[in-house]
C-alpha positions in Angstrom: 67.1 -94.3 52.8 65.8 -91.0 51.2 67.5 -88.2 49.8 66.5 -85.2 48.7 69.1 -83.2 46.6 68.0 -79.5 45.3 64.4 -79.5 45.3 62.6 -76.4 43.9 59.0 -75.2 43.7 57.3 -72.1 42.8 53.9 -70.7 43.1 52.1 -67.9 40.8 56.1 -66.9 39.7 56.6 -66.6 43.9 59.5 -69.3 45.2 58.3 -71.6 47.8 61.5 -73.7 48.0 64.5 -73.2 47.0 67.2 -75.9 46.7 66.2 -77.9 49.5 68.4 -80.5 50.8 68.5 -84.1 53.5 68.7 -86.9 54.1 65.7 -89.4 56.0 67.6 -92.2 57.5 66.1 -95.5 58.4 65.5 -95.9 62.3 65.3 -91.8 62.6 63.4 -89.2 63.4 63.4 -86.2 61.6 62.1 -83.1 62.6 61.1 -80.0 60.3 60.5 -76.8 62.1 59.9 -73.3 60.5 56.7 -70.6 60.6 53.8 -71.0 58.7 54.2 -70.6 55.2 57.9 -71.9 55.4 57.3 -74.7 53.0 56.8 -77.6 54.9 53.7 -79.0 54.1 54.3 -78.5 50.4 57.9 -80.6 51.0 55.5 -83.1 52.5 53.2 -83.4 49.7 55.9 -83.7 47.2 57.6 -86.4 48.7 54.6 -88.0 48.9 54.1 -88.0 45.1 51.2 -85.5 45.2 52.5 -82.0 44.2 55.3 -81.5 41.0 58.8 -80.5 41.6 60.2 -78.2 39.4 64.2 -78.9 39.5 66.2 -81.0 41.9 66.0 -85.1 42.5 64.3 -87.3 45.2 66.3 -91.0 45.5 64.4 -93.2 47.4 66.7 -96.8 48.0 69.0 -95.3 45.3 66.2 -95.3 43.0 65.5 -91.6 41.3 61.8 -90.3 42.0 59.7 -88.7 39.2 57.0 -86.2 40.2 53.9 -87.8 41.1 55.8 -91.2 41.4 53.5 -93.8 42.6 56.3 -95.8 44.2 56.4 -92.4 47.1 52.8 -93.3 47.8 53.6 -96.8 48.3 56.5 -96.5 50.9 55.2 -93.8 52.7 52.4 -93.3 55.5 50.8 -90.0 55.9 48.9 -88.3 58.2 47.7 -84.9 57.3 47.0 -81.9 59.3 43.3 -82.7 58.8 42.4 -86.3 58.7 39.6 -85.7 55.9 37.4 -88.9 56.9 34.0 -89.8 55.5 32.3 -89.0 58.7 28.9 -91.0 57.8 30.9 -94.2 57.6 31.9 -95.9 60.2 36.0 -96.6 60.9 36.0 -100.3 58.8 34.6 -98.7 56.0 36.8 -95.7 55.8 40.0 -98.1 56.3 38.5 -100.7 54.2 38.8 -97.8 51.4 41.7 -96.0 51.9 43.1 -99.9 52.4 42.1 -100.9 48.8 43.8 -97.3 47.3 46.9 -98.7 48.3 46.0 -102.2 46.6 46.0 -104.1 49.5 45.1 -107.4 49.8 41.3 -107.9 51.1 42.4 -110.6 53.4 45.6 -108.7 54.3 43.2 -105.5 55.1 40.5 -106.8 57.4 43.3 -108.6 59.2 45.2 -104.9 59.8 42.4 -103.5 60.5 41.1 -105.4 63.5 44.3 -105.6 64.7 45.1 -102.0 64.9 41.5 -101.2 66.0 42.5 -103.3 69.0 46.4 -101.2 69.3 44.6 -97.9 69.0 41.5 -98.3 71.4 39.0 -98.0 69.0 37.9 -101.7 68.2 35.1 -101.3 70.4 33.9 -98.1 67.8 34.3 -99.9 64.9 30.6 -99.4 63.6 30.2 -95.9 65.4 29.8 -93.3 62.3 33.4 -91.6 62.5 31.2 -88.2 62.7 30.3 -88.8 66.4 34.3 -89.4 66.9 36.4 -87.3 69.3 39.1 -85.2 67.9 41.5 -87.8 69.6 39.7 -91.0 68.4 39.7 -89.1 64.8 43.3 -88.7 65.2 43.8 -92.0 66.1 42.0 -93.0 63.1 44.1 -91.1 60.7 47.4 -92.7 62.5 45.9 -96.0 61.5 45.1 -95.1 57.9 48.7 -93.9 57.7 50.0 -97.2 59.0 47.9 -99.5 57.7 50.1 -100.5 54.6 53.2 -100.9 56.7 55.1 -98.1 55.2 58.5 -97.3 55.4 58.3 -93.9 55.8 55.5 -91.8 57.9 55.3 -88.7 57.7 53.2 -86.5 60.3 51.8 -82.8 59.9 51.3 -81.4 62.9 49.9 -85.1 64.9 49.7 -83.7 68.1 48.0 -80.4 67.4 44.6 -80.1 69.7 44.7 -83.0 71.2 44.6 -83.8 75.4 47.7 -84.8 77.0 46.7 -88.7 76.8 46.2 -88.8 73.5 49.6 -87.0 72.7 51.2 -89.1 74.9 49.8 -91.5 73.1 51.2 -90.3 69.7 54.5 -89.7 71.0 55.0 -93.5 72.5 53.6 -94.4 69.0 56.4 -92.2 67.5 59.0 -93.9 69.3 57.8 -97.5 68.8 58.1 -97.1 64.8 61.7 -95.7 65.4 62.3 -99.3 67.2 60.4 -100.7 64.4 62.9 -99.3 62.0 60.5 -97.1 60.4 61.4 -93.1 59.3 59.7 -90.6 60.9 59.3 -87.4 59.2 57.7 -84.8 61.8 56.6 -82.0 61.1 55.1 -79.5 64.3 54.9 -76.3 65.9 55.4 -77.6 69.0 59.3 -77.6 69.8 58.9 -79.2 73.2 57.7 -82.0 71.5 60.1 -82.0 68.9 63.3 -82.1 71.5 62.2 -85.0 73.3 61.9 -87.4 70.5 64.2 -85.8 67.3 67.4 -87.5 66.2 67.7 -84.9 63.7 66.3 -81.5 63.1 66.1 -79.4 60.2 64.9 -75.5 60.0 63.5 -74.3 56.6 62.5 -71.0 55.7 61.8 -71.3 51.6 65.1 -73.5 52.1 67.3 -75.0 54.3 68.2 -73.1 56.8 70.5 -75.3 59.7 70.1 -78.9 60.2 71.8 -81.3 62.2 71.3 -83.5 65.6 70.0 -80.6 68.6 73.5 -80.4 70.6 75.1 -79.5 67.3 73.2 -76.6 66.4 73.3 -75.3 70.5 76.8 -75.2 70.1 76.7 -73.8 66.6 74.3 -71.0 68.0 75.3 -70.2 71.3 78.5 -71.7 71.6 79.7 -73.3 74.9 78.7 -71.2 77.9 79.6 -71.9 81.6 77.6 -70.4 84.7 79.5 -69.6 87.9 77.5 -68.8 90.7 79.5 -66.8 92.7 79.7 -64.3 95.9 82.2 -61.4 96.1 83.3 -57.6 94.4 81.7 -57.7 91.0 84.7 -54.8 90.2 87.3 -57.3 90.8 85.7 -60.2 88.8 85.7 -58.0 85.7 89.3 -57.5 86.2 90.2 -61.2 86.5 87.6 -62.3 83.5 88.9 -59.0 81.3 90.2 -61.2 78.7 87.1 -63.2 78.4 83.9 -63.0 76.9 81.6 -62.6 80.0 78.6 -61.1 81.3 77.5 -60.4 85.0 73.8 -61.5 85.9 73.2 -61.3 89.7 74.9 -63.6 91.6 76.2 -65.1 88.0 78.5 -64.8 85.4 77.9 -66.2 82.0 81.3 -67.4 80.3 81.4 -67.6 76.8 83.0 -69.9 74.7 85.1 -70.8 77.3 88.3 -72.4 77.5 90.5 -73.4 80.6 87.9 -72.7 83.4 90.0 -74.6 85.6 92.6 -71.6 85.9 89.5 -69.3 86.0 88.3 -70.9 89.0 91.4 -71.2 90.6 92.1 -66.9 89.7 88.8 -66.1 91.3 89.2 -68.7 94.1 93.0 -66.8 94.9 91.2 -63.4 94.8 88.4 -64.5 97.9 85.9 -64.6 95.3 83.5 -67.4 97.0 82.3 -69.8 93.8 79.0 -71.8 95.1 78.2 -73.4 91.6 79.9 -74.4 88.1 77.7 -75.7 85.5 77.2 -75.4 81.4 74.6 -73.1 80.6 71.8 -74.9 79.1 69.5 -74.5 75.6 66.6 -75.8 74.5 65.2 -75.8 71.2 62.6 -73.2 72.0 65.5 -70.8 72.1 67.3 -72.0 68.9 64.3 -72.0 67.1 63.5 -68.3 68.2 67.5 -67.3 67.4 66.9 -68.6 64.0 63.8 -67.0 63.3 65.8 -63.2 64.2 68.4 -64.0 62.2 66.1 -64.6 59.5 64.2 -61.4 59.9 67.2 -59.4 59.9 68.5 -60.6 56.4 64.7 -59.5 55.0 
């Protein structure tokens, strides 16, 4: 649906991106993780037709992207770190607003707008200044002004930052209901728990691309495929059976590494009255992907 080939931008003669590269497909959500200053609420604001790029191409239905393209605005929904409401209004004003800035019919827009007043909770606060709103009913806000033209791509800077559990549960649900919808999802958040639950794709920038590719791909990239045996017996005589393996004793484990034909290891250790209690792959989340990306990073500056 969206593809981003080579995309550049500089600041004050200082490179913010450099050559980045994906793909946003239909029905997806894609995830972009990286520290602060990484580049990616600038990526977000230039796919969103509000910041220049300098070099590179954006191809949105096989249609090229200029810079400040209007046509981004139109088929995407976004929701910004910091909703930016006018807080003396009340929420049919602000919507009725930000509504007619994407040229939306009036009848069109009061109909969305009650009826995702109603989704989100908030009908009954309709005429309540938006001032006097919680940081969750704000955010809930913003998610409606994001949605409210029906866009075909939304984009989300940090949605569930601050907020209670209900009301990021609430987000997340919301998340997953535009993936059934067919919608793209691009999500971007420091919170990687978040991330793993509901990602079909991740990407990790640093200035530019630094890994991408569905989670189990990049856990075997990174750590490669690692068995746990739980075991009792002579640790002397286990690194004698497991001497032309990569292995590690922890305890009462020992962590295999890109491991092949386990069943022969078992049955070596098994012979040699080594008592095995438990066999399993050693799991990864993307806390600890994220955080072996990050050193490898630091070690190349």
């Amino acid at each position: 649906m969206l593809n981003v080939n080579g995309i550049c931008k500089s600041f004050n003669n200082r490179n913010v991106l450099e050559n980045v590269s994906f793909k946003l497909e239909r029905g997806k959500v894609f995830s972009y993780l990286g520290p602060n200053g990484a580049g990616k609420t600038t990526t977000i604001r230039i796919l969103n037709g509000l910041l220049k790029f300098e070099c590179g191409e954006i191809i949105l239905e096989n249609e090229k992207m200029n810079p400040y393209d209007v046509r981004l605005r139109k088929r995407s929904g976004l929701l910004t770190e910091n909703p930016g409401f006018y807080e003396r209004f009340d929420a049919v004003k602000n919507l009725r607003f930000f509504g007619s800035l994407q040229g939306m019919d009036d009848n069109v827009l009061n109909e969305r707008i009650t009826e995702m007043l109603k989704e989100f909770g908030l009908y009954e606060y309709k005429n309540t200044p938006v001032g006097t709103y919680s940081k969750g009913m704000k955010q809930k806000l913003a998610l409606i002004r994001a949605l409210l033209h029906d866009p075909d791509i939304v984009y989300l800077d940090e949605p569930t930052a601050s907020l209670d559990p209900e009301t990021s549960l609430f987000v997340r649900n919301l998340i997953s209901d535009l993936r059934k919808k067919g919608k793209s999802v691009f999500l971007s958040t420091h919170n990687l728990n978040e991330a793993e639950q509901i990602s079909d794709w991740v990407a990790f920038i640093n200035r530019t691309i630094v890994v991408q590719g569905p989670i189990e791909n990049l856990k075997n990239m990174l750590f490669g495929k690692t068995v746990i045996i739980e075991f009792e017996g002579e640790r002397e005589k286990i690194r004698e059976i497991l001497k032309n393996y990569d292995f590690e004793i922890l305890d009462s484990r020992i962590k295999i590494r890109n491991v092949s034909g386990i069943s022969k290891i078992l049955k070596d250790l098994l012979d040699s009255d080594i008592n095995v209690s438990y066999v399993y792959p050693e799991e990864h989340n993307l806390e600890e992907i994220y955080m072996e990306l990050i050193s490898n990073e630091y070690k190349k500056h």
